[in-house]
C-alpha positions, -999 to 999 in steps of 0.1 A, spaced: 522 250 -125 542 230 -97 556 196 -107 551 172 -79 552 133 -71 522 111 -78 529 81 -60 520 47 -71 494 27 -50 508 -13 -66 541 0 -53 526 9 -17 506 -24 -16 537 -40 -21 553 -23 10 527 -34 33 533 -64 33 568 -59 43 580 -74 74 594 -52 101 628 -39 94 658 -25 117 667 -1 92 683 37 106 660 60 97 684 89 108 696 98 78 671 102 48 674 72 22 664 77 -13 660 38 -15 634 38 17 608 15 21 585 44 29 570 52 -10 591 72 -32 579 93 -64 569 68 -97 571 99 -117 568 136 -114 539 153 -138 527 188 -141 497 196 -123 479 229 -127 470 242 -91 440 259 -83 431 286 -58 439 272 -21 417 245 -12 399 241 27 408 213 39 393 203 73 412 180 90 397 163 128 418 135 150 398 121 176 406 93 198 371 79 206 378 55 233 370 20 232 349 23 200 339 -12 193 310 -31 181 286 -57 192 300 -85 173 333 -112 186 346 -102 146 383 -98 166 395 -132 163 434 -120 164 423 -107 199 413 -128 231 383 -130 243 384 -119 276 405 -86 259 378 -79 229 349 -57 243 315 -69 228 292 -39 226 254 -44 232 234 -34 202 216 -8 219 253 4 237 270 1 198 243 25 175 242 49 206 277 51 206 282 57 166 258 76 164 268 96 191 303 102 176 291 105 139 267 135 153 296 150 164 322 145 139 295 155 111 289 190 135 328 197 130 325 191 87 357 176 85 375 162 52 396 143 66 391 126 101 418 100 118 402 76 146 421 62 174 406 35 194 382 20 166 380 -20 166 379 -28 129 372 -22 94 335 -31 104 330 -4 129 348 23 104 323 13 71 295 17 101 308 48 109 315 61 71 281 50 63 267 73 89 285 96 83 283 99 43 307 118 20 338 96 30 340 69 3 381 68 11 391 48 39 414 28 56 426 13 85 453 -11 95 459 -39 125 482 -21 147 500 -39 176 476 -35 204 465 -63 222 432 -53 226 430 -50 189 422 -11 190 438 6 159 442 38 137 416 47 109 413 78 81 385 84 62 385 111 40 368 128 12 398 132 -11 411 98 -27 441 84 -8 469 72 -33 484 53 -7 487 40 28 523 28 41 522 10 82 552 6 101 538 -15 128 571 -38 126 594 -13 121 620 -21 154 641 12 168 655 26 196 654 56 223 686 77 219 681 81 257 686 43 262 698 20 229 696 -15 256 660 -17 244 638 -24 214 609 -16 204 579 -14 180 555 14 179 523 6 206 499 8 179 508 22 144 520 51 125 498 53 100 506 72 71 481 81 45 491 99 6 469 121 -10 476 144 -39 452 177 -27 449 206 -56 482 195 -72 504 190 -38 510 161 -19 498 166 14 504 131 41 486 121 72 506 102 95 482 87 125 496 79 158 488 64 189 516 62 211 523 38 247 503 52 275 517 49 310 535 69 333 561 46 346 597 46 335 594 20 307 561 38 294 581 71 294 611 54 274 593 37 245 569 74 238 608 92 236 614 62 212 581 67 191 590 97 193 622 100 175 609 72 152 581 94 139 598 123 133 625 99 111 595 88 93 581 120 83 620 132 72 622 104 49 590 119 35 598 150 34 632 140 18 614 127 -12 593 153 -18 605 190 -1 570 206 -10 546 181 14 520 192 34 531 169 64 506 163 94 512 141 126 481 136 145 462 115 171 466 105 204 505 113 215 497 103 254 523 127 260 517 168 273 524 196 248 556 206 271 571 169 275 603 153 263 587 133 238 569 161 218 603 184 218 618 153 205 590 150 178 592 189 169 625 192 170 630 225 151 610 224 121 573 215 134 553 234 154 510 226 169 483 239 150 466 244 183 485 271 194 465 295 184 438 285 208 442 302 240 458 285 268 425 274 290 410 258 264 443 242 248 436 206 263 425 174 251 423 149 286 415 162 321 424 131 346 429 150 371 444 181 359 444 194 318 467 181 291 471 182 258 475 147 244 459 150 211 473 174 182 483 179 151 518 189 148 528 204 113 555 212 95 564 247 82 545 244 44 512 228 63 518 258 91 522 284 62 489 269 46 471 269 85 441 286 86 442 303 121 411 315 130 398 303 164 373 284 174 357 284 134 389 271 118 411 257 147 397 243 175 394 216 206 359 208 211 350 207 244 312 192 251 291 171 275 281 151 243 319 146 239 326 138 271 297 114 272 311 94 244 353 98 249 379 106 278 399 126 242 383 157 231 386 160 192 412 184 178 400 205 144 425 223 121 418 236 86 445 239 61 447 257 28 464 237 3 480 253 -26 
């Protein structure tokens, strides 16, 4: 048996509701506002469990109804209905070809378009998504077949770039981090969606979402040592850039390494790049089930390509 931490969803309701907070995530704090362990109860483990995990950032994915209000008009895209059910069914057709467990959405309007989507999909009952900061009110989503004990945002969490402490900032979208307790371990999603851009100030605030993430997912990890941890989505950052060395640090690696180097890409504007991964740390990597292109994979497709400028990233994980 392995004792682990079974985290308490009132408590994480709570914390969403929490206003943005300057705190220093540097150093791990057992009094966080990320969730902490209620209790710690013994849980027989099974044999390793599959767990098939996609990220996709599916561009623009909205619907065909003005059900935005927090978003200006002339920034809300209204869908036609005809444009709308070609475009979810176009990406539930794909998703459901890739049989994933869990699946985190980038670019999806609102809790409307990700019920549509989990209806047509099916076998996804656990959801949720949260208002992120974008002005064009595109946010993060997870839906997954496994329950999720709880969901934590830190939208209005304010930091700083090491590089440059003059500025602020908040992250462009969300982190999104999602709890679930998966054959007896806790294993935690945290979606991203960082600032696009190339220019200086673009650069700067991905080096600061950047550091911020990988604070977040210490804190995690400081509560509970034995955590599957998994960042994915949309990083708008190249698998050799500053930014992702600052979010790997030493201790988390890509799942998508195993893939081989002319197919490792997520975006082609002009020339390849990796934008969308999941990066892992070492207990998710010792449970990654490397097999290539059955297990681990970018999917590459004219039906993708029809529907997204992101290519969807697979990785399958066997939690024990």
């Amino acid at each position: 048996m392995r004792k682990i931490a079974v985290l308490g969803l009132l408590a994480a309701l709570g914390l969403l509701g929490c206003p943005g907070t300057a705190r220093d995530f540097s150093v791990p704090d057992k009094d966080a506002d990320t969730p902490v362990p209620d209790a710690a109860v013994d849980v027989e483990a099974g044999p390793p469990v599959p767990v098939r995990v996609v990220n996709w950032n599916t561009q623009n994915f909205y619907n065909d109804k003005r059900d935005s209000l927090e978003v200006p008009v002339a920034d809300e895209i209204i869908l036609t209905s005809q444009e709308y059910q070609q475009k979810l069914s176009g990406i539930a057709g794909v998703l459901t070809s890739l049989t994933p467990d869990v699946i985190v959405i980038e670019e999806i309007e609102n809790q409307a378009v990700m019920d549509d989507l989990g209806d047509a999909l099916g076998g996804y009952p656990n959801r949720h998504i949260t208002q992120g900061n974008d002005p064009r009110g595109i946010d993060i989503a997870i839906l997954s077949k496994f329950p999720i004990t709880s969901v934590v945002s830190h939208k209005d969490e304010f930091f700083k770039a090491s590089t440059d402490p003059s500025k602020t900032f908040v992250f462009a979208r969300d982190v999104l981090e999602a709890h679930m307790v998966i054959n007896g371990r806790q294993v935690v999603f945290f979606g991203v969606h960082w600032k696009s851009g190339t220019d200086a100030d673009s650069q700067l605030k991905r080096i600061a979402e950047a550091e911020q993430t990988k604070k977040i997912v210490q804190q995690v990890e400081f509560d509970d040592p034995t955590t599957f941890s998994i960042v994915l989505g949309d990083f708008n950052s190249d698998k050799d850039t500053p930014q992702m060395a600052a979010l790997k640090g030493t201790d988390l690696v890509s799942a998508t390494e195993i893939i081989p180097v002319a197919d490792r890409w997520s975006v082609d504007y002009g020339s390849k790049m990796l934008f969308d991964d999941q990066i892992i740390d070492s207990t998710a990597a010792g449970g990654l089930d490397a097999e290539y292109p059955a297990k681990v994979n970018i999917l590459h497709s004219g039906t993708v390509n029809a529907l997204s400028d992101h290519s969807p990233v697979l990785a399958t994980y066997l939690v024990n």
